[in-house]
C-alpha positions in Angstrom: 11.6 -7.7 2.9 7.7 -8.5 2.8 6.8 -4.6 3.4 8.6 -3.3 0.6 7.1 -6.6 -1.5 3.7 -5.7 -0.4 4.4 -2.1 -1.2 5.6 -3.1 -4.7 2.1 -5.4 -5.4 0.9 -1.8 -4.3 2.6 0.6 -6.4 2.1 -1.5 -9.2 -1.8 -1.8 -9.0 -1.9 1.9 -8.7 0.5 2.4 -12.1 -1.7 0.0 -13.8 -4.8 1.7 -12.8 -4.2 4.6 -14.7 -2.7 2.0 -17.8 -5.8 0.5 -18.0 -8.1 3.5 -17.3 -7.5 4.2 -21.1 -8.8 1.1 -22.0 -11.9 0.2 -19.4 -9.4 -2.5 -17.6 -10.0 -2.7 -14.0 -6.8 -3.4 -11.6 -7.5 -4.4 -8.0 -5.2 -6.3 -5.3 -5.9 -9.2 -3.3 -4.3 -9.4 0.4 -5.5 -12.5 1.2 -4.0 -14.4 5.1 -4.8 -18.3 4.5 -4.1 -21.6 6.1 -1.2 -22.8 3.6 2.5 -24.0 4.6 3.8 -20.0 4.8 1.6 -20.0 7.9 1.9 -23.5 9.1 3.5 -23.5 12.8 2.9 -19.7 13.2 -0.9 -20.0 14.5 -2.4 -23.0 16.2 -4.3 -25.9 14.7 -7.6 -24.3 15.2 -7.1 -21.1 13.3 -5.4 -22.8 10.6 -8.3 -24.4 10.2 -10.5 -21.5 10.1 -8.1 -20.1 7.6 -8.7 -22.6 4.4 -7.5 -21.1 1.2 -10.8 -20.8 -0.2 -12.2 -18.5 2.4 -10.7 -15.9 0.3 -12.4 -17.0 -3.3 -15.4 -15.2 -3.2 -13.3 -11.7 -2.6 -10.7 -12.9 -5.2 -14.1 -13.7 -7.7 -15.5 -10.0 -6.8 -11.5 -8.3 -7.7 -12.5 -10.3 -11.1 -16.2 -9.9 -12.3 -17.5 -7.7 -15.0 -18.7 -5.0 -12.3 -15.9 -4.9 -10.2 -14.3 -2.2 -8.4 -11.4 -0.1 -9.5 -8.4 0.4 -7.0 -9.9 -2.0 -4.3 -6.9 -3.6 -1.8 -9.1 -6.2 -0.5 -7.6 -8.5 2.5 -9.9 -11.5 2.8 -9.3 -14.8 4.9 -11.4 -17.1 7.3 -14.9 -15.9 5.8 -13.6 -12.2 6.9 -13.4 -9.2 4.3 -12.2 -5.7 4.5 -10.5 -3.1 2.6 -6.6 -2.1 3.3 -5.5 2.0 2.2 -2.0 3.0 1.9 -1.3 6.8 3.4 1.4 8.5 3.9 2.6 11.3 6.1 3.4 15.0 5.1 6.9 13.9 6.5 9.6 16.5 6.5 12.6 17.7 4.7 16.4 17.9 4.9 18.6 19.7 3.1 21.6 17.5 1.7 24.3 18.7 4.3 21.7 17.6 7.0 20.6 14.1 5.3 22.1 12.0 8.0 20.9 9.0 9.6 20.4 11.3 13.3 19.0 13.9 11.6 16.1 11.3 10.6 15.8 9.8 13.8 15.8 13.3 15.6 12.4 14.3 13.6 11.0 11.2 13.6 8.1 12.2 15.8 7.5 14.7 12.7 8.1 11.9 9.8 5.4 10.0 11.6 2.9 12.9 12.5 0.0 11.9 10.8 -2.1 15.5 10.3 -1.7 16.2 6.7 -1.4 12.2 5.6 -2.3 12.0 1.9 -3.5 8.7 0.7 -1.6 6.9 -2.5 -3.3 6.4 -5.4 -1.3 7.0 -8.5 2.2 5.4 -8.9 3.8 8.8 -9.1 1.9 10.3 -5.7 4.9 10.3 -3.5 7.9 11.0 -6.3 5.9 14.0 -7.0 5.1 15.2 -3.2 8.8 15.1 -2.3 10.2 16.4 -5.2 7.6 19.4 -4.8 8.8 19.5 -0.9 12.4 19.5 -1.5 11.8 22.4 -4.3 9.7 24.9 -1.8 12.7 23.9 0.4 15.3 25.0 -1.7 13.4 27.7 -3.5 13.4 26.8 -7.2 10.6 26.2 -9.7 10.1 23.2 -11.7 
């Protein structure tokens, strides 16, 4: 699946953040969109032209320089530029006699309520945010 892929380029960047944090390394993620045969036939002629490969170079050069940025998800294609953030809901909790597949889609207006979203930075942000919601759930400490 592409969003799970994508998700993976992701949660890799953020665990090697903090890997080379410890050693002044730098770890950004390109998202580029550009004319190549993945795309061919899905837009017409016209924006595949506007969408040559190295319309994304210059961000790809900034991910690499000396003064980059740290953490940066940068989408670039056709000359355009912009940033891309990852958040995730507060979401809810089921105990495991209620972890069913209608259970999920009953509370899905709740699993997609976005007050409370928390943005991912660290590979361990959401292990740690559900295991800490399924705790105050069931009422044990670490």
């Amino acid at each position: 699946n592409y969003g799970s892929a994508k998700m993976g380029v992701i949660g890799l960047m953020n665990t090697l953040v903090i890997e080379g944090s410890k050693y002044g390394i730098k770890v950004n993620s390109l998202a580029p969109t550009a004319g190549t045969q993945m795309l061919e036939g899905l837009v017409d002629e016209a924006a595949f032209e506007i969408l040559r490969p190295e319309s994304a170079t210059a961000g790809l050069l900034v991910l690499c320089a000396e003064d980059a940025p740290n953490r940066l998800i940068l989408c670039a294609g056709a000359g355009a530029y912009a940033s891309a953030h990852i958040y995730e809901t507060e979401g809810i909790y089921l105990p495991p006699g209620q972890q069913t597949p209608e259970n999920v889609m009953a509370q899905l207006d709740r699993i997609n309520a976005r007050d409370g979203e928390l943005e991912l930075t660290a590979g361990f942000n959401q292990t740690n945010r559900f295991v800490e919601k399924a705790r105050k759930a069931l009422g044990t400490d670490s």
